[in-house]
C-alpha positions in Angstrom: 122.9 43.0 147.5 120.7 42.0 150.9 118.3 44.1 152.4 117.1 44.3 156.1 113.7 44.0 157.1 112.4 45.3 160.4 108.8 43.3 160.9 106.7 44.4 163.6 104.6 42.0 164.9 101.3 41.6 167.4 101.4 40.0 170.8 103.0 38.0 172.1 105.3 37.8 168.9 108.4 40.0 169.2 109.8 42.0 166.0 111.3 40.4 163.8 114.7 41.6 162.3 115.7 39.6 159.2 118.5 40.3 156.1 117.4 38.8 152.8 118.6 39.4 149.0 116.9 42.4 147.2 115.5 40.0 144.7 113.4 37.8 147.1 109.8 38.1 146.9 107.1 39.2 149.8 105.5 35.5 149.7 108.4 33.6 150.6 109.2 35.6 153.2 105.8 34.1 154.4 108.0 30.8 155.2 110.5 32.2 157.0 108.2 33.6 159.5 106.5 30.2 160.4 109.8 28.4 160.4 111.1 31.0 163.2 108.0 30.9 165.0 105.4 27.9 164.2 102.8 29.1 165.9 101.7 31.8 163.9 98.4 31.3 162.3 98.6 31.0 159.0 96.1 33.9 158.1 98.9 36.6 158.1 99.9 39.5 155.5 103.0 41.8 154.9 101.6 45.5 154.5 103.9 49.0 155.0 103.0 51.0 158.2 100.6 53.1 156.0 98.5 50.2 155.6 98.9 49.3 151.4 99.4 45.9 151.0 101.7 45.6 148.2 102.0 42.0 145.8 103.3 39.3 147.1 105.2 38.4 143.8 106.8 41.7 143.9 110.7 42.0 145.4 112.0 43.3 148.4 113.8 46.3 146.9 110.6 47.6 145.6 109.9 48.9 148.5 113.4 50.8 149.1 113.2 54.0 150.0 115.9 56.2 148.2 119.4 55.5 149.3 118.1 53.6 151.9 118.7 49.7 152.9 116.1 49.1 155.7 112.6 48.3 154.7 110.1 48.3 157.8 106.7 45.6 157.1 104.3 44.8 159.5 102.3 41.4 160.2 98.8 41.6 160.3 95.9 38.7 160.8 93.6 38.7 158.4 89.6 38.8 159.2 86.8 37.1 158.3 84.2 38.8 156.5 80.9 38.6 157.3 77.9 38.4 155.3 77.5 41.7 154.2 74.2 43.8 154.2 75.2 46.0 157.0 75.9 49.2 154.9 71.8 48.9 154.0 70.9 48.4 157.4 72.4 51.4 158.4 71.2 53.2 155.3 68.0 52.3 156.6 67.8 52.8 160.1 68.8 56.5 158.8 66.3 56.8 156.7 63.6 55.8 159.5 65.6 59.0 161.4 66.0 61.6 159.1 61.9 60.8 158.6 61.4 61.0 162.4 62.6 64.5 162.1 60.6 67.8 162.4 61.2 70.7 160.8 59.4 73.6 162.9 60.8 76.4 161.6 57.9 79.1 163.3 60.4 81.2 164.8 62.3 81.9 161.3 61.3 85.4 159.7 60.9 86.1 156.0 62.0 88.5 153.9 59.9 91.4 154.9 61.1 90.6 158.6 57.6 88.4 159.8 57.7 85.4 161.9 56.4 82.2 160.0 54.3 81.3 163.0 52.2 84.6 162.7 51.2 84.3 158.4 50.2 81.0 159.2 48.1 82.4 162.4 46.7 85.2 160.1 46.1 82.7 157.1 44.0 80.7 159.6 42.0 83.5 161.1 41.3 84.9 157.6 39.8 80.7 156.4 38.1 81.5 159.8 36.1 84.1 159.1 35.6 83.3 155.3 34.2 79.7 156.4 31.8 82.1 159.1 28.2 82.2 157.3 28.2 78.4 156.8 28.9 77.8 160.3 25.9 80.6 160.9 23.9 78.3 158.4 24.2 75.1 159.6 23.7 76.5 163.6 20.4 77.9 161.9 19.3 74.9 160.2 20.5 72.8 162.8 18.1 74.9 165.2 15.2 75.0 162.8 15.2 71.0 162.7 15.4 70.7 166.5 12.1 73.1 166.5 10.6 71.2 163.8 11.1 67.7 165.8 9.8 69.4 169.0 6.6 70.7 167.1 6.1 67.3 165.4 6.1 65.7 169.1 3.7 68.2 170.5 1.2 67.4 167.7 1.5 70.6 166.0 1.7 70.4 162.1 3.7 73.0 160.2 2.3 75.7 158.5 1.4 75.3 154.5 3.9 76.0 151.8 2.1 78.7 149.7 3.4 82.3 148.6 6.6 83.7 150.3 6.2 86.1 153.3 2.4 83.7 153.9 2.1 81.7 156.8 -0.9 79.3 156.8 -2.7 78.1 160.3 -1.3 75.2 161.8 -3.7 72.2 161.1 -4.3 69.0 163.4 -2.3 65.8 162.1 -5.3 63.6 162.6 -8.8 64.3 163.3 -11.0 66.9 162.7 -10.8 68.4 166.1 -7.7 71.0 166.7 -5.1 70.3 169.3 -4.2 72.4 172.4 -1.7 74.5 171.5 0.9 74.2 173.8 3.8 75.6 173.1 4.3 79.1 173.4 1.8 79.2 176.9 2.7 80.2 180.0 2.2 77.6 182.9 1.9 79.0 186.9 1.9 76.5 189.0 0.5 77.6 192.5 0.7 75.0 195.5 -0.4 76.5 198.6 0.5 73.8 200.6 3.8 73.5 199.8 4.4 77.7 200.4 2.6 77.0 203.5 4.5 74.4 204.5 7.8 76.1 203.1 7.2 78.9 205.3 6.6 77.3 208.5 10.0 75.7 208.2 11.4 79.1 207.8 9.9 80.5 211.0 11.1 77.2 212.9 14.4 77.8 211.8 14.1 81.1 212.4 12.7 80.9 216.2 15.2 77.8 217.0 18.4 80.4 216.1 16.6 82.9 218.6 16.0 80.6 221.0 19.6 79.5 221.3 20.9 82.8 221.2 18.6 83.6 224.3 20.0 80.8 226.3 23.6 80.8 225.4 23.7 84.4 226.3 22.0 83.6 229.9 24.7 81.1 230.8 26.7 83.6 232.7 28.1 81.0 235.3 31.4 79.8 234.1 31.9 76.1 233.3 34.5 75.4 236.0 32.2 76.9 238.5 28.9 74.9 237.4 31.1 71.4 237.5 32.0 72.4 240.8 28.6 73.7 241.6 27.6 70.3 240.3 30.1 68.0 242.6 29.8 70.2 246.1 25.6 69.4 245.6 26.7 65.7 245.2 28.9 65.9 248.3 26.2 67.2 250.8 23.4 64.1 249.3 25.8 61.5 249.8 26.5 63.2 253.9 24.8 60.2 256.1 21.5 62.2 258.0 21.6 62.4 261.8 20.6 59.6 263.6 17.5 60.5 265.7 17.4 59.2 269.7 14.2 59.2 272.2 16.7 60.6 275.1 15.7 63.7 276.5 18.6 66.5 275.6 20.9 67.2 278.1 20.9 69.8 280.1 23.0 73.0 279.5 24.9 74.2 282.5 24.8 77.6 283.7 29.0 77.8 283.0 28.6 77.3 279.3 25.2 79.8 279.1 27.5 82.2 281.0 30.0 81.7 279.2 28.0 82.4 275.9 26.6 85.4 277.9 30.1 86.7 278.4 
């Protein structure tokens, strides 16, 4: 009994249609291929359309479907594997991810229908005020050492340790003689020159505004008019003078005086 096979190929091979007996093997069907066609490579397999890959000592009608003579293969190449490892890489590079990942999850609510975001601003407000007198403290103490510093630098020595609520006089660091106390005091500093000279520059000032206003308000004369004021005055000084002559002037005739007359 024979059995047809139906081999679907890859480019630029065709299919291959071939009848063989029912009792010949998957790996000498291997020859047959290469004789038809020698230049396939010889890193091929047989495997169903469904991808199993069944023994190759293992007959052509194993794979008959019932009641059915044609039996449909397909020729694959087989690939190289590599060298492995890439499974961990990505296991890896997924695990430098999911840690890359933040979980801010402020906006949820619990179970009695608070935001997450506002217990942890109440929890912070209430280590806020709890942590408040040591803060107090340490701005006290901090305070009392900068006043202590200042005190030493002035010359002035603290006052004794002796019974609570008892403050002894402050006593010089060095010789017998006490130093001028001098913090507390009020200083005035009065420098009549300077106010003098102060005020004077105020009046000047003062005057100088005054004086500008005065004038700027007595420029009534238009601009345009005082440039052309300006350039008539130049006209007439740049007229040549009459030439002066030793003749006697002529004499007027009695027409032209009656004529003026008239």
């Amino acid at each position: 009994m024979s059995s047809s096979l139906l081999i679907s190929t890859f480019a630029p091979f065709p299919t291959l249609s071939l009848s063989v007996p029912s009792s010949t093997s998957l790996e000498s069907i291997l020859p047959l291929l290469h004789e038809r066609y020698p230049s396939l490579p010889t890193s091929i397999a047989l495997s169903t359309h469904s991808g199993v890959l069944p023994p190759l000592h293992s007959p052509v009608a194993s794979l008959l479907a019932d009641g059915s003579s044609l039996i449909t293969l397909r020729l694959t190449p087989r690939l190289l594997g590599g060298k492995g490892g890439f499974g961990s890489q990505l296991r890896a590079a997924g695990g430098r991810m999911s840690s890359q990942k933040t979980s801010n999850n402020d906006s949820c609510r619990d179970l009695s229908g608070r935001r997450l975001n506002t217990i942890k601003e109440a929890k912070k407000l209430v280590e806020y005020l709890e942590s408040e007198p040591e803060r107090l403290k340490a701005k006290a103490d901090a305070e009392k050492a900068k006043l202590e510093a200042l005190e030493r630098k002035l010359g002035i020595e603290q006052p004794s340790k002796g019974a609570p609520g008892e403050a002894g006089p402050s006593r010089p660091t060095g010789s017998g003689e006490e130093p001028p106390v001098l913090a507390g005091r009020k200083h005035r500093f009065d420098d009549t020159e300077y106010l003098e000279q102060s005020r004077d520059l105020v009046d000047g000032v003062k005057s100088a505004v005054a004086l500008g206003a005065v004038l700027s308000s007595s420029l009534s004369t238009p601009f345009s008019t005082t440039i052309a004021f300006k350039k008539k005055k130049k006209a007439k000084l740049a007229h040549p003078a009459p030439v002066k002559s030793d003749a006697p002037p002529a004499a007027v005739s009695t027409e032209s005086v009656a004529a003026v007359g008239a």
